[in-house]
N, C-alpha and C positions, 0 to 999 in steps of 0.2 A: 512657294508661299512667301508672301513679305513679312515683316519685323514685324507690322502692327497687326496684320490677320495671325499669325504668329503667338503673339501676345493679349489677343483680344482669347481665344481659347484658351492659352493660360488661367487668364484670369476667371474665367469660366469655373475652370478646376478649384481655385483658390479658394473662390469666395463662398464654393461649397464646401470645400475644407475646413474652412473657419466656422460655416455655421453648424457643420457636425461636430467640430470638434472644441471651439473655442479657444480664448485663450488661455497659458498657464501651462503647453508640453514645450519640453529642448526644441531649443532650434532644429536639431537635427534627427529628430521625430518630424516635426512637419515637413522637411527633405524629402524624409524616405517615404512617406507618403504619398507627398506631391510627385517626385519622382515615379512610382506606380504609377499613380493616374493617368500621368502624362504620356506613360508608354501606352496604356488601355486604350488612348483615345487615336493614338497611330504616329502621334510624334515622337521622333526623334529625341530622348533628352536623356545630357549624360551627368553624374555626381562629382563632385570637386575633381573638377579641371585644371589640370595643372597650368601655369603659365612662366614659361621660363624665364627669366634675365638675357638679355641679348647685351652684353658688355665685357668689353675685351677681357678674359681671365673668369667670367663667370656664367657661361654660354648654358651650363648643366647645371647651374642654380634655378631651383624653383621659388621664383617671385610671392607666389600669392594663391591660391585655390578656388575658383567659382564655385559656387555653391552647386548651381545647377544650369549647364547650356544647353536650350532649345533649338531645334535644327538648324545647329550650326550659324546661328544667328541673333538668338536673342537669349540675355543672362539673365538668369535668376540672383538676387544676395537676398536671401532671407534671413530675419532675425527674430529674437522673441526676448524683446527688451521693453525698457516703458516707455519708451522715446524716444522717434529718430530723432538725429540730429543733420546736421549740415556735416560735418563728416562724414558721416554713411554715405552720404551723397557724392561730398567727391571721393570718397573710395572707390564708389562703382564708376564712376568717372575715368576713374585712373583703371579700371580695369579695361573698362570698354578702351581706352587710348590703348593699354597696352597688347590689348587683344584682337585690337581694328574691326570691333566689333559697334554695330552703331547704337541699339537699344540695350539697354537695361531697366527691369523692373527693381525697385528695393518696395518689398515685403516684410512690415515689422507682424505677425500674428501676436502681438500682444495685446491689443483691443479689443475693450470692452462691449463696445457693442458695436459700431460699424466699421468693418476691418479699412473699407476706402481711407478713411483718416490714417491709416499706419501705411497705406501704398504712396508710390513717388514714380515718375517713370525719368528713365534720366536717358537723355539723347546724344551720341558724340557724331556729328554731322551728316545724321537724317536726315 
């Protein structure tokens, strides 16, 4: 399955996440949620992901944590804030580069009424 069939299903799950549940729970309540779903529905997806540092003397340091990886292909950063910003954005940037991973969703669940306005899809050479 590709990135964007991948992520078109995601999104599926999400956006019925949001309307059952709204906004206003921890980031990491709607994780462990989405996380369920997503295995329910037969994908592959695993909870903060380590990614390690590849730099001479720090090979066993862990850089950063994905939130959530879709089979093996596409990342979840979900947040539950009042506003993305342009950093969130290249956070996931900088993951997807360090993870040579090409799609990433950012998911803010913190909106009021159409969660689309809190999504962003970010690309590292799709």
């Amino acid at each position: 399955m590709r990135e964007n069939e991948i992520a078109k299903l995601v999104l599926d799950q999400v956006l019925v996440l949001h309307r059952e549940y709204g906004p206003g729970l921890f980031e990491s309540v709607y994780e462990k949620i989405l996380l369920s779903r997503l295995r329910s529905t037969g994908l592959k997806a695993e909870r903060q992901v380590p990614i390690y540092l590849n730099e001479e003397g720090l090979k066993s340091e862990i850089a950063f944590r994905m939130d959530i990886v879709v089979n093996e292909k596409l990342i979840l950063e979900l947040k539950s804030i009042e506003k993305l910003t342009k950093l969130h954005r290249m956070q996931l940037l900088t993951y997807l580069r360090l993870s040579k991973l090409k799609l990433g969703l950012l998911i803010n669940f913190n909106t009021e009424y159409v969660l689309r306005e809190g999504m962003q899809k970010v690309v590292n050479g799709l």
